[in-house]
C-alpha positions as CSV (number, residue, x, y, z in Angstrom):
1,X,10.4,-2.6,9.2
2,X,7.4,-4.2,8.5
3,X,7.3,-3.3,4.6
4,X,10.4,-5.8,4.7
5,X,8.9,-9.0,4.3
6,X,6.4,-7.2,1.4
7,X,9.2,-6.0,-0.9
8,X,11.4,-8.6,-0.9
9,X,8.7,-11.6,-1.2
10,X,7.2,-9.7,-4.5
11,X,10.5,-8.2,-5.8
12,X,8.9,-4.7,-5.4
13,X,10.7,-1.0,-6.0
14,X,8.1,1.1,-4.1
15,X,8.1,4.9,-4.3
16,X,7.2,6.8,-1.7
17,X,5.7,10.5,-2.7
18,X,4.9,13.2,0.0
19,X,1.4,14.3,0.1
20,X,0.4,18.2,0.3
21,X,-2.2,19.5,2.6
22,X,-4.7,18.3,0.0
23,X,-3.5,15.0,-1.2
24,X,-2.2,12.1,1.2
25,X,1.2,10.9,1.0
26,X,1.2,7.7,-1.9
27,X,2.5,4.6,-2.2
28,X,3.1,3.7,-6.0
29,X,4.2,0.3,-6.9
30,X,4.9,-1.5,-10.6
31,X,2.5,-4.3,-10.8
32,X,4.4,-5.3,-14.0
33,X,6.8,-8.0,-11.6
34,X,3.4,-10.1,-10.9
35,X,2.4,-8.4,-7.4
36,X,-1.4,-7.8,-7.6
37,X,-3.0,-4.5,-5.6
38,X,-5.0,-7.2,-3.7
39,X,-2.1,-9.1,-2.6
40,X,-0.4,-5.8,-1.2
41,X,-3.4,-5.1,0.3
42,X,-4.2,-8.3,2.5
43,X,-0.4,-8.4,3.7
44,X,-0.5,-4.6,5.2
45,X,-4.7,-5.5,6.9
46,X,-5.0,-8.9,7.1
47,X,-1.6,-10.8,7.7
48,X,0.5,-12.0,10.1
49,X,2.5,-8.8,9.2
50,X,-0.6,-6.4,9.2
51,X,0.0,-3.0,10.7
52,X,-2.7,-3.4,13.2
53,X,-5.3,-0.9,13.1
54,X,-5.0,0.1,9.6
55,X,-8.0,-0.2,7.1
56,X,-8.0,-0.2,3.6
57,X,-11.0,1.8,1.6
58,X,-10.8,0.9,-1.8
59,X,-10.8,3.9,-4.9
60,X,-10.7,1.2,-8.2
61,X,-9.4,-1.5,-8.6
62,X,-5.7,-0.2,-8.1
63,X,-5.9,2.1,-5.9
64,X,-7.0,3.0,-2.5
65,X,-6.6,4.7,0.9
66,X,-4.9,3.0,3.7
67,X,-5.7,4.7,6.9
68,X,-4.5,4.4,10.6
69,X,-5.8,6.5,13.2
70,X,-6.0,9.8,11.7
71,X,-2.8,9.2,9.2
72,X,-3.7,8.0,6.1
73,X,-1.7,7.2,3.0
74,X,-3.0,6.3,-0.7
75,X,-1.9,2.9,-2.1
76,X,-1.4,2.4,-6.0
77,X,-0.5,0.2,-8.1
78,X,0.8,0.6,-11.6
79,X,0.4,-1.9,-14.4
């Protein structure tokens, strides 16, 4: 529920891939609509909307690892 807010303010289609026991589940969005990694990344850590808890570790500059507890899943962003 919390993604909400995040698609709909950047117009983004997300795709969500499974992971495998040795690759964590990915988040892949098209940067080509104007929504920067950075920007996706300061609403899920650092906003209002955060999901509390979670820290980002950066990979480059578009992509990364989002991790909560012992969950984590990797963010990138295409474009």
């Amino acid at each position: 529920m919390r993604s909400m807010p995040l698609w709909y303010r950047f117009d983004l289609s997300p795709a969500w891939v499974p992971g495998n026991p040795t690759r964590p589940d990915r988040l892949i969005w098209d940067t080509h609509s104007g929504t920067e990694h950075d920007h996706v990344v300061e609403l899920l850590t650092r906003s209002a909307a955060r999901i509390p808890g979670a820290v980002y570790r950066p990979s480059t500059p578009c992509s990364g690892t989002i991790q909560l507890g012992s969950g984590s899943a990797q963010l990138i962003s295409n474009g």
